[in-house]
C-alpha positions as CSV (number, residue, x, y, z in Angstrom):
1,X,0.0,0.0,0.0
2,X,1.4,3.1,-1.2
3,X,1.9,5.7,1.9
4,X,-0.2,9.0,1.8
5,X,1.9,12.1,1.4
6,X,2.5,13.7,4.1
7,X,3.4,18.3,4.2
8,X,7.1,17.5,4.9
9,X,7.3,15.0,1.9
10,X,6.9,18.4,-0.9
11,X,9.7,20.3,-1.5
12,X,7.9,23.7,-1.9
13,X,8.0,23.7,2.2
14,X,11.0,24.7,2.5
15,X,10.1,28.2,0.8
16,X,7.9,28.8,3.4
17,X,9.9,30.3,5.8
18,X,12.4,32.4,3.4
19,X,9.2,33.9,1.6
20,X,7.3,35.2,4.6
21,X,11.3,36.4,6.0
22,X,11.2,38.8,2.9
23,X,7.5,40.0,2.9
24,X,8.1,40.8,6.5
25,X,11.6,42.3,5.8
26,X,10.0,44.3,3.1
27,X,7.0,45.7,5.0
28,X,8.9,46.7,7.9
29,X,11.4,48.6,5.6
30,X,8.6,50.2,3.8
31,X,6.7,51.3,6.9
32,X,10.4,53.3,8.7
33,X,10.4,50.6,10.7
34,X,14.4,50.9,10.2
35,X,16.9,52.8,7.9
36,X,16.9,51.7,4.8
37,X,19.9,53.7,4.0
38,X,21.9,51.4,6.2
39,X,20.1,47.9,5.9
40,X,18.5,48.1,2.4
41,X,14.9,46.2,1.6
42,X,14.6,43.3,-0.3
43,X,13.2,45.6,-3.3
44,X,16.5,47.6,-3.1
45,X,18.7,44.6,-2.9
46,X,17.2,42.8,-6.2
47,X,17.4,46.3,-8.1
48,X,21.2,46.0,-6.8
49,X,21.2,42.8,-8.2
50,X,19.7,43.2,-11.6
51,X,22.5,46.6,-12.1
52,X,25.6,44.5,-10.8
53,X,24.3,41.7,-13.4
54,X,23.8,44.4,-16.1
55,X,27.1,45.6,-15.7
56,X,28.3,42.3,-16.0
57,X,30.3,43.3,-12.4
58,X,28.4,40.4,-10.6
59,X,29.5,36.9,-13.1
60,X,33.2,38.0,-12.7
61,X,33.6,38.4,-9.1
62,X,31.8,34.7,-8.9
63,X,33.9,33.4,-11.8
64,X,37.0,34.7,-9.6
65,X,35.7,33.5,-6.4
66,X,34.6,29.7,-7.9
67,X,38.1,29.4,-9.9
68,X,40.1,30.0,-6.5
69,X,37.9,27.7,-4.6
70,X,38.1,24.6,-6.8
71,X,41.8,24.9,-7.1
72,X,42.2,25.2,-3.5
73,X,39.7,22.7,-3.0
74,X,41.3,20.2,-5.4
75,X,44.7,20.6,-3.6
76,X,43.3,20.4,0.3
77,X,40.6,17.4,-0.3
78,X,43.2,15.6,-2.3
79,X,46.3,16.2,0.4
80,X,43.5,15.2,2.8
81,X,42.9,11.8,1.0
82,X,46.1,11.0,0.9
83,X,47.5,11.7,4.3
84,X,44.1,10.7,5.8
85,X,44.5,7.1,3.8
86,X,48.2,6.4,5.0
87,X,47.3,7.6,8.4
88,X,44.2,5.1,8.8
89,X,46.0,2.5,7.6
90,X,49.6,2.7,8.6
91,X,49.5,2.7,12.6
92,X,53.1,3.7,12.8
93,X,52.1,6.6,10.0
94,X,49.4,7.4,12.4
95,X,51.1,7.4,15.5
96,X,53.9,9.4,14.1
97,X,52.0,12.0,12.3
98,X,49.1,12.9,15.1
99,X,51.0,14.5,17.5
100,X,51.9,16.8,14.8
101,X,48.3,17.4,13.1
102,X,46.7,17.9,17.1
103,X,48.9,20.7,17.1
104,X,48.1,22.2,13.7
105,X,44.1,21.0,13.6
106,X,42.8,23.5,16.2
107,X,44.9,26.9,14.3
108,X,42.1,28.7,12.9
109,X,41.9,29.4,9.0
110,X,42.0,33.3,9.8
111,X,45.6,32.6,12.1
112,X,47.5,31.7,9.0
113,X,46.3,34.9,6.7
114,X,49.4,36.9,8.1
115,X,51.7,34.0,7.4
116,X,50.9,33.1,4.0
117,X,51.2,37.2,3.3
118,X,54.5,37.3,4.7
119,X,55.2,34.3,2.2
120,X,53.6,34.6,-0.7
121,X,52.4,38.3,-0.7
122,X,48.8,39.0,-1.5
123,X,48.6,37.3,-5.2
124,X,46.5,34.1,-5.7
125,X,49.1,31.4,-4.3
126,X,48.3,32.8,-0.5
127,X,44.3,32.8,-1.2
128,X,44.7,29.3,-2.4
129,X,46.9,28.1,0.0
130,X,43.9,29.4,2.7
131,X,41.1,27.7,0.6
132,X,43.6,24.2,0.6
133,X,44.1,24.1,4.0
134,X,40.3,24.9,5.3
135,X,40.0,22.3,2.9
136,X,42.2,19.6,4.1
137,X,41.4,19.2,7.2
138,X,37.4,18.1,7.2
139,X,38.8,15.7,4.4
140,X,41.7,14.5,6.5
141,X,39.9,13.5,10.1
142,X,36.8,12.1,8.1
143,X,39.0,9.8,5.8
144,X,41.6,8.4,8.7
145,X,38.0,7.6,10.9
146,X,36.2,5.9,8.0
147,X,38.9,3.7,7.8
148,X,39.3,3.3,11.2
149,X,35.5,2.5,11.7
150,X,35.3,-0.3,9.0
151,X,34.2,-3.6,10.3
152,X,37.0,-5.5,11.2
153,X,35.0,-8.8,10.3
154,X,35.7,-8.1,6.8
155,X,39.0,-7.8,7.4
156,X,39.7,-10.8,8.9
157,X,37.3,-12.6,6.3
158,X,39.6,-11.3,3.7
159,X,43.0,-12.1,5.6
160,X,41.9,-15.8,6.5
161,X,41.3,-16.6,2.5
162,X,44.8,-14.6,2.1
163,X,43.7,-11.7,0.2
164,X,46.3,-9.3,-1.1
165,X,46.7,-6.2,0.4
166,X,45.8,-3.9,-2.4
167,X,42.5,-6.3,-2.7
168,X,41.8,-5.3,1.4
169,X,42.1,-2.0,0.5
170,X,40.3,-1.9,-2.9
171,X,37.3,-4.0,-2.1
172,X,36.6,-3.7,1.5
173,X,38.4,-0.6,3.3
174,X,37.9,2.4,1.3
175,X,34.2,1.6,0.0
176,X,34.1,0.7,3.7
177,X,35.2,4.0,4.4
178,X,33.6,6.1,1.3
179,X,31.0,7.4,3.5
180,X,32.5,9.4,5.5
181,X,35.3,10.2,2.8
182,X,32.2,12.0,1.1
183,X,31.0,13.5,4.6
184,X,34.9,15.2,4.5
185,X,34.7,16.2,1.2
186,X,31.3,18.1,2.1
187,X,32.6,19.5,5.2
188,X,35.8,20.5,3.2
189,X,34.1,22.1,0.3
190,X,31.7,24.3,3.0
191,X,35.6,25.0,4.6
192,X,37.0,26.3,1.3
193,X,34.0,28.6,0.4
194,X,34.3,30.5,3.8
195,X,38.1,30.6,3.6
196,X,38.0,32.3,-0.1
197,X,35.6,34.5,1.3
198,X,37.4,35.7,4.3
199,X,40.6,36.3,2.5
200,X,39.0,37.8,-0.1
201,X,37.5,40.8,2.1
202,X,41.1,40.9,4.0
203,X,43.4,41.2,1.0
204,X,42.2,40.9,-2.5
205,X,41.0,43.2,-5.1
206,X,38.7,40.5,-6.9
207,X,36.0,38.2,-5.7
208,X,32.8,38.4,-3.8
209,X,35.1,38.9,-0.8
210,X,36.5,42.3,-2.7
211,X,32.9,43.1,-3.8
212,X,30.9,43.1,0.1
213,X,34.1,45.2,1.2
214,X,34.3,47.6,-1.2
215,X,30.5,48.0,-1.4
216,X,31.2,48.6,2.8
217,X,33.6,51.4,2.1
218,X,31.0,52.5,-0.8
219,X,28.6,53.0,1.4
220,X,26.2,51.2,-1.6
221,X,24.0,48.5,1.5
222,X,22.4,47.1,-1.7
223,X,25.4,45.7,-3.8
224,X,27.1,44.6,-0.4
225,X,23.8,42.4,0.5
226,X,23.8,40.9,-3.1
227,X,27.1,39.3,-2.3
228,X,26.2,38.1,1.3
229,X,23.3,36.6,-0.3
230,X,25.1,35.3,-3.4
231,X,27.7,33.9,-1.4
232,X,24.7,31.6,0.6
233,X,22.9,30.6,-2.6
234,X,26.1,29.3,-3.9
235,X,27.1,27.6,-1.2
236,X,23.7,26.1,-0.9
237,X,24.1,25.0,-4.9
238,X,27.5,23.4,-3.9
239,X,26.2,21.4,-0.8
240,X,23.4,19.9,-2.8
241,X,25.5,19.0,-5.4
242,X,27.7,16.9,-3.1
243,X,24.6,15.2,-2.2
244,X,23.1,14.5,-5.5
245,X,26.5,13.0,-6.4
246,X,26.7,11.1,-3.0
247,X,23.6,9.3,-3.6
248,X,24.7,8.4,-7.4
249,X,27.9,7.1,-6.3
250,X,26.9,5.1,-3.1
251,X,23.3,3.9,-3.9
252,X,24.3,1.9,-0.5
253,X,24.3,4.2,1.7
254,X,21.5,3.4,4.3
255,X,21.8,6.2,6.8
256,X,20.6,8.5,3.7
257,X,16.8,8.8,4.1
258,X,16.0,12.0,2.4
């Protein structure tokens, strides 16, 4: 018997909430309730919007911003995997490697702006250093427990019937694992947006970073609120995107019940 639909099964609900945010936010701007001059109303944000796309201002600061991110995010996810594989399954890699990343881990992404200045200047190798390393870390932790939480069972299945190695870690460890690999690569991606974003409005002259700053110094409330909000809907695109491709390439995946 086929199960009746219930409100929360229809994807228009989630609309709900944003819609009646902006008819709200648009009354109360309209009525004086605040200064519109300093936080804009939805109607002055889109007209913002539609200029900056006009111009064609808008589509290159998110070209800029999207190019840095996937290169950073290519170089952190990827360092992640790799480190995060030989960690989870080498114990002496593990044990001689975590003292080292417990120290790094808990530096926050904004700690190493000054440092990767001092290094590299202000061109695009610092910015994508910062997007790698928010990156790597999410990727790193999420691969070397994945591995670690495979069912040993397996394991010992495969060893009694003297399985290669390479088979172990082809056929039963990583897809084992590919879970919460995906899980970092999620966390990571949501990692390397913020970090292009913050060292985009602390030294950059390009980006969505460069456009809420100097929008800030402007003093134009409406272009600065079309990046803050262009900056969520991406990142929103991005994270459902990981998810679409999560359920395409693990179909197994039973804690998924969306």
């Amino acid at each position: 018997m086929k199960r009746k639909k219930r409100l929360s099964d229809y994807w228009w609900v989630c609309l709900w909430v944003p819609c009646l945010f902006i008819l709200f936010w648009q009354y109360a701007g309209s009525a004086g309730a605040f200064n519109t001059r300093v936080l804009p109303t939805p109607g002055i944000i889109f007209d913002s919007f539609v200029k900056l796309i006009q111009d064609g201002v808008l589509q290159k600061h998110i070209a800029i911003s999207l190019q840095r991110v996937i290169q950073g995010y290519i170089y952190g996810s990827l360092a992640g995997i790799l480190v995060g594989a030989l960690m989870g399954v080498s114990p002496l890699i593990h044990r001689s490697l975590s003292f080292f990343t417990g120290i790094l881990r808990p530096i926050p992404i904004i700690a190493w702006f000054p440092v990767t200045i001092m290094l590299f200047g202000i061109d695009e190798t610092s910015k994508i250093l910062i997007i790698a390393i928010g990156a790597f870390w999410p990727v790193l932790i999420n691969v070397i427990d994945g591995i670690h939480n495979v069912d040993k069972k397996y394991i010992e299945v495969a060893e009694v019937f003297m399985k290669p190695k390479h088979t172990i870690l082809g056929k039963i460890i990583f897809p084992g694992a590919a879970v919460s690999i995906f899980t970092g690569l999620k966390v990571g991606i949501g990692n390397a947006w913020v970090s292009v974003i913050s060292a985009e409005l602390l030294a950059s002259s390009s980006g969505l970073g460069y456009l809420i700053s100097s929008s800030r110094e402007l003093a134009k409330p409406g272009s600065m609120m079309v990046g803050v909000f262009i900056i969520g809907i991406i990142g929103w695109a991005i994270n459902t995107l990981l998810e679409f491709l999560m359920k395409f390439i693990l179909p197994w995946n039973v804690n998924d019940k969306r």
